[in-house]
PQR file of N, CA, C, O and H, with PARSE charges and radii, in Angstrom:
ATOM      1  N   UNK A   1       0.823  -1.197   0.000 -0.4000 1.5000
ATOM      2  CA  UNK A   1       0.000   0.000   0.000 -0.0000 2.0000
ATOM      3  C   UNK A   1       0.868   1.264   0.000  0.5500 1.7000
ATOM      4  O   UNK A   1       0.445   2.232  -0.630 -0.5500 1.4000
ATOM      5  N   UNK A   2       1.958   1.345   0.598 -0.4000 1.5000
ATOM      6  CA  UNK A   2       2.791   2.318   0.922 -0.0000 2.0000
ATOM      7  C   UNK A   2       3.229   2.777  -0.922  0.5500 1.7000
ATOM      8  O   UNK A   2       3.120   3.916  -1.376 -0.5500 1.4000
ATOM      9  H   UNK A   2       2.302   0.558   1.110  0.4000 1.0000
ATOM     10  N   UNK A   3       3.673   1.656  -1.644 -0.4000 1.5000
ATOM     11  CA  UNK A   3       4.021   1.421  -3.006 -0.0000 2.0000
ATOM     12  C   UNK A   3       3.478   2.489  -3.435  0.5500 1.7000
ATOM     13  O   UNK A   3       3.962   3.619  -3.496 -0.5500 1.4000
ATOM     14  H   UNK A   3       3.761   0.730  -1.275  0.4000 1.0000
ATOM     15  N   UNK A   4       2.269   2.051  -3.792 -0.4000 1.5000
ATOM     16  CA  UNK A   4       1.212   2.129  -4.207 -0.0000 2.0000
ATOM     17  C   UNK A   4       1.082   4.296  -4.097  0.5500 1.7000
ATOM     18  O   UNK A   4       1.144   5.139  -4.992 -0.5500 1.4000
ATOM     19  H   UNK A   4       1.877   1.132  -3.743  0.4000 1.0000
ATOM     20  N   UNK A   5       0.922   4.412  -2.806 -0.4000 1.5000
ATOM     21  CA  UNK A   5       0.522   5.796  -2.482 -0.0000 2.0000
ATOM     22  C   UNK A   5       2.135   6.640  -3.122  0.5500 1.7000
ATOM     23  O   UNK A   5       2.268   7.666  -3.789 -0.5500 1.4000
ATOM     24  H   UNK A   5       0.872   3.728  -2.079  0.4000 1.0000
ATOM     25  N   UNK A   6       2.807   6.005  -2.757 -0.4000 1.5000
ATOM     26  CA  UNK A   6       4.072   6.542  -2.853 -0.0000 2.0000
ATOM     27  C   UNK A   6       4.649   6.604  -4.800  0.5500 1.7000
ATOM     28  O   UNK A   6       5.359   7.498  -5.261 -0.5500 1.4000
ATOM     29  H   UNK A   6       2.698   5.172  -2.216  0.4000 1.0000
ATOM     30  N   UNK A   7       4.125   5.486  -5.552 -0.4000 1.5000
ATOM     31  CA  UNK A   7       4.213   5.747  -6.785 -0.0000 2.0000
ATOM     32  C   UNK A   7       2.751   6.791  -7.474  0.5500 1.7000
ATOM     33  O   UNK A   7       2.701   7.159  -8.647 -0.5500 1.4000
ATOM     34  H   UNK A   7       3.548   4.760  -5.178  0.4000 1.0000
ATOM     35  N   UNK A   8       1.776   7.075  -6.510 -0.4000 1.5000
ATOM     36  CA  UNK A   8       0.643   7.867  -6.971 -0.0000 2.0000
ATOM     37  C   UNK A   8       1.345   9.362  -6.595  0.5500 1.7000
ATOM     38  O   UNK A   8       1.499  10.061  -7.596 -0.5500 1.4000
ATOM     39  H   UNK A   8       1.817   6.775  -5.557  0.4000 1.0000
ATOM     40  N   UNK A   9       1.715   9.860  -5.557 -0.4000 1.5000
ATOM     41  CA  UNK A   9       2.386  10.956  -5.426 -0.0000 2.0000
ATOM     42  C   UNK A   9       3.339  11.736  -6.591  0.5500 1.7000
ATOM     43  O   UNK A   9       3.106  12.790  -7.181 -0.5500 1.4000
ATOM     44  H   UNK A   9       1.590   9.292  -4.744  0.4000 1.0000
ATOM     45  N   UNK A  10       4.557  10.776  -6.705 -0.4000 1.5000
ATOM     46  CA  UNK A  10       5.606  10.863  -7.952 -0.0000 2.0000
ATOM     47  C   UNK A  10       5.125  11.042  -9.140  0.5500 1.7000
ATOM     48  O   UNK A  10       5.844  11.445 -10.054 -0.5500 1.4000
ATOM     49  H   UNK A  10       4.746   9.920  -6.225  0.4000 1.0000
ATOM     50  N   UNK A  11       3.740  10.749  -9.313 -0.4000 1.5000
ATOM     51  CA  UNK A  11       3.295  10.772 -10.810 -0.0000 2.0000
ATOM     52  C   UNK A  11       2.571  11.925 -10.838  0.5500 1.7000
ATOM     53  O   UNK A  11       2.538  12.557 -11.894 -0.5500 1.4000
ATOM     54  H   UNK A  11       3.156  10.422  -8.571  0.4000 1.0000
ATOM     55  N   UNK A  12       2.073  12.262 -10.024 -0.4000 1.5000
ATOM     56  CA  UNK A  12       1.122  13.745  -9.448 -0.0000 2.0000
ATOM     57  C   UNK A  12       2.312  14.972 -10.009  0.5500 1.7000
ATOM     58  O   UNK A  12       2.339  15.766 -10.949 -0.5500 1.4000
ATOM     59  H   UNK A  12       2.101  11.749  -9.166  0.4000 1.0000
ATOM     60  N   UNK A  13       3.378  14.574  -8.698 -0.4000 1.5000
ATOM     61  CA  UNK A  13       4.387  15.283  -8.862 -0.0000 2.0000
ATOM     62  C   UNK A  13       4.840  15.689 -10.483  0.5500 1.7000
ATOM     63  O   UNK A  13       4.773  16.819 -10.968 -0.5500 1.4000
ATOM     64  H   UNK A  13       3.356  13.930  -7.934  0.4000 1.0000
ATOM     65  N   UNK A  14       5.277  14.551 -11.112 -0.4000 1.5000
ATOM     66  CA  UNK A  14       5.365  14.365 -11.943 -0.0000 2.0000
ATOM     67  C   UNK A  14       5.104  14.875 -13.466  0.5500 1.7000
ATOM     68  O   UNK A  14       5.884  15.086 -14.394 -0.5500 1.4000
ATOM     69  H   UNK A  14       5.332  13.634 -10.718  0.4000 1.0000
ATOM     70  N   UNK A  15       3.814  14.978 -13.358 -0.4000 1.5000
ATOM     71  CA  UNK A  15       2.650  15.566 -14.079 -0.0000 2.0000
ATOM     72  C   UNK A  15       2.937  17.140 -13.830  0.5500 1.7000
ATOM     73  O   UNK A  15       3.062  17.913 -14.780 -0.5500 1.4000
ATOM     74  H   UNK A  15       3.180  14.807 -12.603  0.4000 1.0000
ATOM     75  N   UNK A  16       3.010  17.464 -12.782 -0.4000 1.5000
ATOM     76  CA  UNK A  16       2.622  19.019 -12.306 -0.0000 2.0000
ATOM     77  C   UNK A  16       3.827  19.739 -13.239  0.5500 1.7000
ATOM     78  O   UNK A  16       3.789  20.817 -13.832 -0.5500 1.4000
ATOM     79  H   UNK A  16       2.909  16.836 -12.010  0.4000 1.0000
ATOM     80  N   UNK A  17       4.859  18.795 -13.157 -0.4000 1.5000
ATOM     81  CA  UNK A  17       6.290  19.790 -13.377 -0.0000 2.0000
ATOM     82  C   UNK A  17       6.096  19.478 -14.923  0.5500 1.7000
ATOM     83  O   UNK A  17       6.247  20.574 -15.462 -0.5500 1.4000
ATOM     84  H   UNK A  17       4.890  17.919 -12.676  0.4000 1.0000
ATOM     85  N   UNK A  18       5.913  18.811 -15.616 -0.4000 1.5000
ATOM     86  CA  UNK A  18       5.806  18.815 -17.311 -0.0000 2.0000
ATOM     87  C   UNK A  18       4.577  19.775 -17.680  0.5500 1.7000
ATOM     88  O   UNK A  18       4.492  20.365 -18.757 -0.5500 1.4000
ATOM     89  H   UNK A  18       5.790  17.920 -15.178  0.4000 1.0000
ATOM     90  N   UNK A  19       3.927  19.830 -16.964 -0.4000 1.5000
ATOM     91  CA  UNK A  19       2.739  21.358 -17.147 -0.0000 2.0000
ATOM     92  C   UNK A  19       3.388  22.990 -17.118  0.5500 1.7000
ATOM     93  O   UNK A  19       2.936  24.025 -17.608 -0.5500 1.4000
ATOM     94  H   UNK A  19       3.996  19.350 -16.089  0.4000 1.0000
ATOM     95  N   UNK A  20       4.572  22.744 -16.369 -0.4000 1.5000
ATOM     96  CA  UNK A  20       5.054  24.323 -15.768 -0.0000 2.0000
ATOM     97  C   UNK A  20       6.033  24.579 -17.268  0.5500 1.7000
ATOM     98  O   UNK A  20       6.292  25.739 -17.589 -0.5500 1.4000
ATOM     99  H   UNK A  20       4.939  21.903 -15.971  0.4000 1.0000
ATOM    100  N   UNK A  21       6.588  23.285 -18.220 -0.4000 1.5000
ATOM    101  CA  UNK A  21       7.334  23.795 -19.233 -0.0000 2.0000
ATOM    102  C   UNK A  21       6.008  24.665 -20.498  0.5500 1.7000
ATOM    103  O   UNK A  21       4.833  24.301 -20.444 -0.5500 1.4000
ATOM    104  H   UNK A  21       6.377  22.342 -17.960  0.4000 1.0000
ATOM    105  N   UNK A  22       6.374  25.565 -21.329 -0.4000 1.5000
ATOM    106  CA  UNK A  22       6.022  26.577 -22.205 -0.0000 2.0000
ATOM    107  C   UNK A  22       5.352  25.520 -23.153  0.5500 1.7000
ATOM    108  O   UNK A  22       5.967  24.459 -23.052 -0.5500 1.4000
ATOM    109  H   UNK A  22       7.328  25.860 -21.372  0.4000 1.0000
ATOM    110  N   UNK A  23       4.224  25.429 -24.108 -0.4000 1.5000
ATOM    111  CA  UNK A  23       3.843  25.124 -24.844 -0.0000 2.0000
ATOM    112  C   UNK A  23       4.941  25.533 -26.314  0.5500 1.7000
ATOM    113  O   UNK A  23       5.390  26.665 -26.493 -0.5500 1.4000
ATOM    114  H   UNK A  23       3.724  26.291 -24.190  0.4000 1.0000
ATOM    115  N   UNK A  24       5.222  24.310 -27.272 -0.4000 1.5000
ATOM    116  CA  UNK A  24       6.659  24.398 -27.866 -0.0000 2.0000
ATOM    117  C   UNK A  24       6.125  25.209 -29.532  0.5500 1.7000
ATOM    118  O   UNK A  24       5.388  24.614 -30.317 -0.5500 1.4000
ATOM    119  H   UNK A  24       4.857  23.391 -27.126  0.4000 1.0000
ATOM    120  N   UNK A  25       6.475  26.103 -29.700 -0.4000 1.5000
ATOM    121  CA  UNK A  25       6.364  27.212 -30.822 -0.0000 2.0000
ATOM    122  C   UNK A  25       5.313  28.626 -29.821  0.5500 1.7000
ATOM    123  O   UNK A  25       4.767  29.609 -30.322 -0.5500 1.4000
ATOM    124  H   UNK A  25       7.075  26.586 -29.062  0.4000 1.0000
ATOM    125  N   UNK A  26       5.339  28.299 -28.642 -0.4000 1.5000
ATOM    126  CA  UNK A  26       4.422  29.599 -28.076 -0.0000 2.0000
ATOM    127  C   UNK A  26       5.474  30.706 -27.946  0.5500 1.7000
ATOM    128  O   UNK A  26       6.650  30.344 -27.985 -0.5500 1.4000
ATOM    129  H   UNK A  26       5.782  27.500 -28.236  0.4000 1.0000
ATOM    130  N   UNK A  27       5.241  31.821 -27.818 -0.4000 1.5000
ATOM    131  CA  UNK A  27       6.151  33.140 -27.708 -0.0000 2.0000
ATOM    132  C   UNK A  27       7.056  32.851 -26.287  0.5500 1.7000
ATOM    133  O   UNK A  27       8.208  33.271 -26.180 -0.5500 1.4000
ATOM    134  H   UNK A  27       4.286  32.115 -27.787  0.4000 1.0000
ATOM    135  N   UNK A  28       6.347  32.048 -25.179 -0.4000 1.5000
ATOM    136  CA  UNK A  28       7.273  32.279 -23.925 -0.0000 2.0000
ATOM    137  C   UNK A  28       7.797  31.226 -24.171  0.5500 1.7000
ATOM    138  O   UNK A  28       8.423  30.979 -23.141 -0.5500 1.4000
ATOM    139  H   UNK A  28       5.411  31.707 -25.266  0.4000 1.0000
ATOM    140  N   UNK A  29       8.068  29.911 -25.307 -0.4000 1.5000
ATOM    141  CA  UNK A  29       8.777  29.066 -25.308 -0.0000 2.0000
ATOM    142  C   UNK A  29       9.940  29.739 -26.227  0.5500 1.7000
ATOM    143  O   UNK A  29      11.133  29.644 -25.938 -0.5500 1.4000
ATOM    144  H   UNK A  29       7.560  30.112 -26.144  0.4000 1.0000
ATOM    145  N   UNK A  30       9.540  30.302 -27.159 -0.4000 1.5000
ATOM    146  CA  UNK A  30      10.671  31.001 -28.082 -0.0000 2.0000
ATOM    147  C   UNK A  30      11.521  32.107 -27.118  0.5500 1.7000
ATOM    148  O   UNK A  30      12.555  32.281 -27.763 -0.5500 1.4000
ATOM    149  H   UNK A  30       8.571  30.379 -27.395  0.4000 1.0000
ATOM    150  N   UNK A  31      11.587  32.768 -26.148 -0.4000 1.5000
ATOM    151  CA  UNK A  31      12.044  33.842 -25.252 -0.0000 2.0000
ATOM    152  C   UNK A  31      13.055  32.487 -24.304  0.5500 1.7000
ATOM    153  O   UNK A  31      14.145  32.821 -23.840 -0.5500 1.4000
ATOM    154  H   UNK A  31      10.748  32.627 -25.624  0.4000 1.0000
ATOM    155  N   UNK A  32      12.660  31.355 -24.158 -0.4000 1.5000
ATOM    156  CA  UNK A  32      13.385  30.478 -23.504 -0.0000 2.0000
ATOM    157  C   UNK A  32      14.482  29.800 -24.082  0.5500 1.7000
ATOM    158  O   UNK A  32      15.557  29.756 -23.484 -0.5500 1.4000
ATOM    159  H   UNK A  32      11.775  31.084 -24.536  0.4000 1.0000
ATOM    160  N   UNK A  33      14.301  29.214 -25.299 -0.4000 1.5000
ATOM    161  CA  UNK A  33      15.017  29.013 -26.429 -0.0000 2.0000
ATOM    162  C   UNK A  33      15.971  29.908 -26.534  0.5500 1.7000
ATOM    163  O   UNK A  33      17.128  29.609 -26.830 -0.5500 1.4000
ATOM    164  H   UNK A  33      13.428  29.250 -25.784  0.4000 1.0000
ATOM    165  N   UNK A  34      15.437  31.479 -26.225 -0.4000 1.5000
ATOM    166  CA  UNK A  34      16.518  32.231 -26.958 -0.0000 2.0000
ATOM    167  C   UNK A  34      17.909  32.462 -25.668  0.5500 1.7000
ATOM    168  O   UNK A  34      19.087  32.719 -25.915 -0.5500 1.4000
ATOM    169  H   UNK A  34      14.497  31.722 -25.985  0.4000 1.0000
ATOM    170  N   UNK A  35      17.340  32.287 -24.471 -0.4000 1.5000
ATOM    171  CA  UNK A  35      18.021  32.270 -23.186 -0.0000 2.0000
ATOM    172  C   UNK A  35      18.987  31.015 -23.331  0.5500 1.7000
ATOM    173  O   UNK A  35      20.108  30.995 -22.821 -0.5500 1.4000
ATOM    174  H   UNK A  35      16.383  32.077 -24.271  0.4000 1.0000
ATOM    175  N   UNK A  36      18.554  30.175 -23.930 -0.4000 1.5000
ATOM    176  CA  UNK A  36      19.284  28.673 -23.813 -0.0000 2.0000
ATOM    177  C   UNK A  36      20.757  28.540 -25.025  0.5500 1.7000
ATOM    178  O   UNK A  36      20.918  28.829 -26.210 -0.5500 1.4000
ATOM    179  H   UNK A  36      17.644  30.192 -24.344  0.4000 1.0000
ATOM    180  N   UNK A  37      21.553  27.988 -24.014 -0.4000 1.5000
ATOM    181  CA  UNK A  37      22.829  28.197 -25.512 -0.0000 2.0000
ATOM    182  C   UNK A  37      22.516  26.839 -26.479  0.5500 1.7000
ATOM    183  O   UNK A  37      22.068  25.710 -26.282 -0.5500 1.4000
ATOM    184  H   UNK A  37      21.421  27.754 -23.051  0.4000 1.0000
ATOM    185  N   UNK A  38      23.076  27.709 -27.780 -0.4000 1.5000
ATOM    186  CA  UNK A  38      22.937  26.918 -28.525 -0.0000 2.0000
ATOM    187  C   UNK A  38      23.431  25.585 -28.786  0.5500 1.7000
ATOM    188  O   UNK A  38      22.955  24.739 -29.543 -0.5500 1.4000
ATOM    189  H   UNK A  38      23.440  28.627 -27.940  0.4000 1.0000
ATOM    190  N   UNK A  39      24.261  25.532 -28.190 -0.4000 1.5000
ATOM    191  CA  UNK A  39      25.089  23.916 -28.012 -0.0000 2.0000
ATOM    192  C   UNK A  39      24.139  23.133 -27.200  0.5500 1.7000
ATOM    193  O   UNK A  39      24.517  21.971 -27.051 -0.5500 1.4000
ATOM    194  H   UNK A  39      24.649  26.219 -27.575  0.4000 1.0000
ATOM    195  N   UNK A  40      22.976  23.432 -26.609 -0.4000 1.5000
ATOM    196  CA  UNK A  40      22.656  22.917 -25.742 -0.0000 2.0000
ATOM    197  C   UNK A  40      21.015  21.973 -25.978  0.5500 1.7000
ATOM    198  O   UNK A  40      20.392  21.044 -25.466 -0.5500 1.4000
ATOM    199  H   UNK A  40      22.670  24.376 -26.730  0.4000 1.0000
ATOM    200  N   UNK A  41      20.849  23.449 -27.659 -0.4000 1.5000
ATOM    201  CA  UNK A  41      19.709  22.379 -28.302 -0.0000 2.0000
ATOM    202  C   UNK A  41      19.745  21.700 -28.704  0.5500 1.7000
ATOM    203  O   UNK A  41      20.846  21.361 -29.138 -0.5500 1.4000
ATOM    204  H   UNK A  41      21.356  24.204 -28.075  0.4000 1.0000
ATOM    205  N   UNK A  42      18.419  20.741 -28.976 -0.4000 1.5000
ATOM    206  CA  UNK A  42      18.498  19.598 -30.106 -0.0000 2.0000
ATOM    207  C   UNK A  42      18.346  19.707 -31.608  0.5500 1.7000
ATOM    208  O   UNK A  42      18.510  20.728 -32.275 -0.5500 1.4000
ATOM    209  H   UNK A  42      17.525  21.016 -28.624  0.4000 1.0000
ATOM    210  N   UNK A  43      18.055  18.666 -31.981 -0.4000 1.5000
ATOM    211  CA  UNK A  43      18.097  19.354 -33.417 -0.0000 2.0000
ATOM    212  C   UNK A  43      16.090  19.286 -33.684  0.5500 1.7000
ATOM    213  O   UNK A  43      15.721  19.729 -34.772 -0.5500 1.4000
ATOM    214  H   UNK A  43      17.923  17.836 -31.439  0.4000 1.0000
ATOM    215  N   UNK A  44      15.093  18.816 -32.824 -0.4000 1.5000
ATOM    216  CA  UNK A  44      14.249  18.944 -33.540 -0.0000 2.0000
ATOM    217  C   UNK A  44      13.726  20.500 -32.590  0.5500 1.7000
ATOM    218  O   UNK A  44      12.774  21.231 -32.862 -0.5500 1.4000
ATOM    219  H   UNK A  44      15.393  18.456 -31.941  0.4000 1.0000
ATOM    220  N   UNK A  45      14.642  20.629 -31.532 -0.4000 1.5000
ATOM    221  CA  UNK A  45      13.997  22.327 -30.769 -0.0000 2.0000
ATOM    222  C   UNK A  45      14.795  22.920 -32.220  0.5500 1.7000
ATOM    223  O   UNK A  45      14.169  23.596 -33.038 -0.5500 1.4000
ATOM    224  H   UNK A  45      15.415  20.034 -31.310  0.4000 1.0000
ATOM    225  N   UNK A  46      15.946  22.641 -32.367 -0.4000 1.5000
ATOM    226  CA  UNK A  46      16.336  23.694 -34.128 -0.0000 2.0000
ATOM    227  C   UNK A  46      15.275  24.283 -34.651  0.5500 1.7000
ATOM    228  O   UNK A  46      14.951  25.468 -34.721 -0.5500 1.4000
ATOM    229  H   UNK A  46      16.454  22.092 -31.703  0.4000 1.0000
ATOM    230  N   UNK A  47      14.516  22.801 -35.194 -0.4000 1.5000
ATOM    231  CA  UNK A  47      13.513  23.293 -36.382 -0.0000 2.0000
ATOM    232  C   UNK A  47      12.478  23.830 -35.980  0.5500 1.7000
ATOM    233  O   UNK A  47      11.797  24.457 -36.791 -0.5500 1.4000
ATOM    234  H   UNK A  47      14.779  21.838 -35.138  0.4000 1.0000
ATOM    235  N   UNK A  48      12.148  23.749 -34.860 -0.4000 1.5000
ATOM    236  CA  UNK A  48      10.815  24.266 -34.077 -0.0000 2.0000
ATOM    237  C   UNK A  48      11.271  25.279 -34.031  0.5500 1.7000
ATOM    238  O   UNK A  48      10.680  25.995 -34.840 -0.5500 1.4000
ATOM    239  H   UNK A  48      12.701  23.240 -34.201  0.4000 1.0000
ATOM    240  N   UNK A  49      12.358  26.030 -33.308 -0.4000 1.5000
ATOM    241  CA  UNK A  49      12.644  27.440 -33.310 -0.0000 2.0000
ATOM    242  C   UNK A  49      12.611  28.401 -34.758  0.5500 1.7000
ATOM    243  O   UNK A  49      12.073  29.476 -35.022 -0.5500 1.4000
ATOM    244  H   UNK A  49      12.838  25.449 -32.650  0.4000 1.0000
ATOM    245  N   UNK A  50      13.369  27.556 -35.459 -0.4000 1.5000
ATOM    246  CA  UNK A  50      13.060  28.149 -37.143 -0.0000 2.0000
ATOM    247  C   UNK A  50      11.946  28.303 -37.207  0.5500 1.7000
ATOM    248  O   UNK A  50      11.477  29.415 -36.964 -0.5500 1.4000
ATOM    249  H   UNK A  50      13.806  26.683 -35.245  0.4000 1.0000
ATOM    250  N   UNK A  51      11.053  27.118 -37.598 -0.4000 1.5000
ATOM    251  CA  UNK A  51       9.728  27.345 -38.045 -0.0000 2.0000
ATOM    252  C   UNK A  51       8.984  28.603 -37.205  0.5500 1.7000
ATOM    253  O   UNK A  51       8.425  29.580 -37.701 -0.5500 1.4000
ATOM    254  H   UNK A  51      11.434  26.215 -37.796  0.4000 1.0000
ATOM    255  N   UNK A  52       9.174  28.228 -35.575 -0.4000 1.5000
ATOM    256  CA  UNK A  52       7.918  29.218 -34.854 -0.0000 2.0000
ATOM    257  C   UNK A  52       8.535  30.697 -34.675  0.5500 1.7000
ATOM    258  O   UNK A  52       7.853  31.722 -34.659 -0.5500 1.4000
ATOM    259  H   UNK A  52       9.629  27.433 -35.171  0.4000 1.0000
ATOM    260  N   UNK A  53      10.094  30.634 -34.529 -0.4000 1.5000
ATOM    261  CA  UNK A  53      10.503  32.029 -34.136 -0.0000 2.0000
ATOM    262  C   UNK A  53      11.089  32.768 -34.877  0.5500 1.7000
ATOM    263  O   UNK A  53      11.407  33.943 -34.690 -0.5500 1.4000
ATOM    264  H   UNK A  53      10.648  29.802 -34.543  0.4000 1.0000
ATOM    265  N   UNK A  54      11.274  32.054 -35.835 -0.4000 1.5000
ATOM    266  CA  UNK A  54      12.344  33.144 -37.056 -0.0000 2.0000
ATOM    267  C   UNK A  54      11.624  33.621 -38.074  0.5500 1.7000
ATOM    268  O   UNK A  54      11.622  34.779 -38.492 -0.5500 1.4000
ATOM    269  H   UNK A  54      11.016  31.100 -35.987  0.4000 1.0000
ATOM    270  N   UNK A  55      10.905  32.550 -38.531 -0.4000 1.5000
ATOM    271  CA  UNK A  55      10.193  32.459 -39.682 -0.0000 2.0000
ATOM    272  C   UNK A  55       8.689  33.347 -39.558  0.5500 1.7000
ATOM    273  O   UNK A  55       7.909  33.377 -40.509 -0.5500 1.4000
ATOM    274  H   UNK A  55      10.906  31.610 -38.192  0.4000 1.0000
TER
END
């Protein structure tokens, strides 16, 4: 039972913190992107940034 409550928490948790990141081509995700070094993206945040912020 302990399991149980204790893997329901972590996923709560879990959940909450993938909600707090920016929706990906939104303006406050592109302002984050632009904060972030470039060595540090991937290559499909690349094309997302092209497509949503440059373009």
């Amino acid at each position: 039972m302990r399991r149980r409550k204790r893997a329901t928490i972590l996923m709560a948790i879990t959940t909450w913190l993938a909600a707090c990141a920016p929706e990906v081509g939104s303006e406050r995700w592109c302002e984050a992107m632009r904060e972030k070094p470039r060595g540090d993206w991937t290559a499909n945040e690349a094309l997302e940034f092209a497509r949503s912020c440059v373009l």
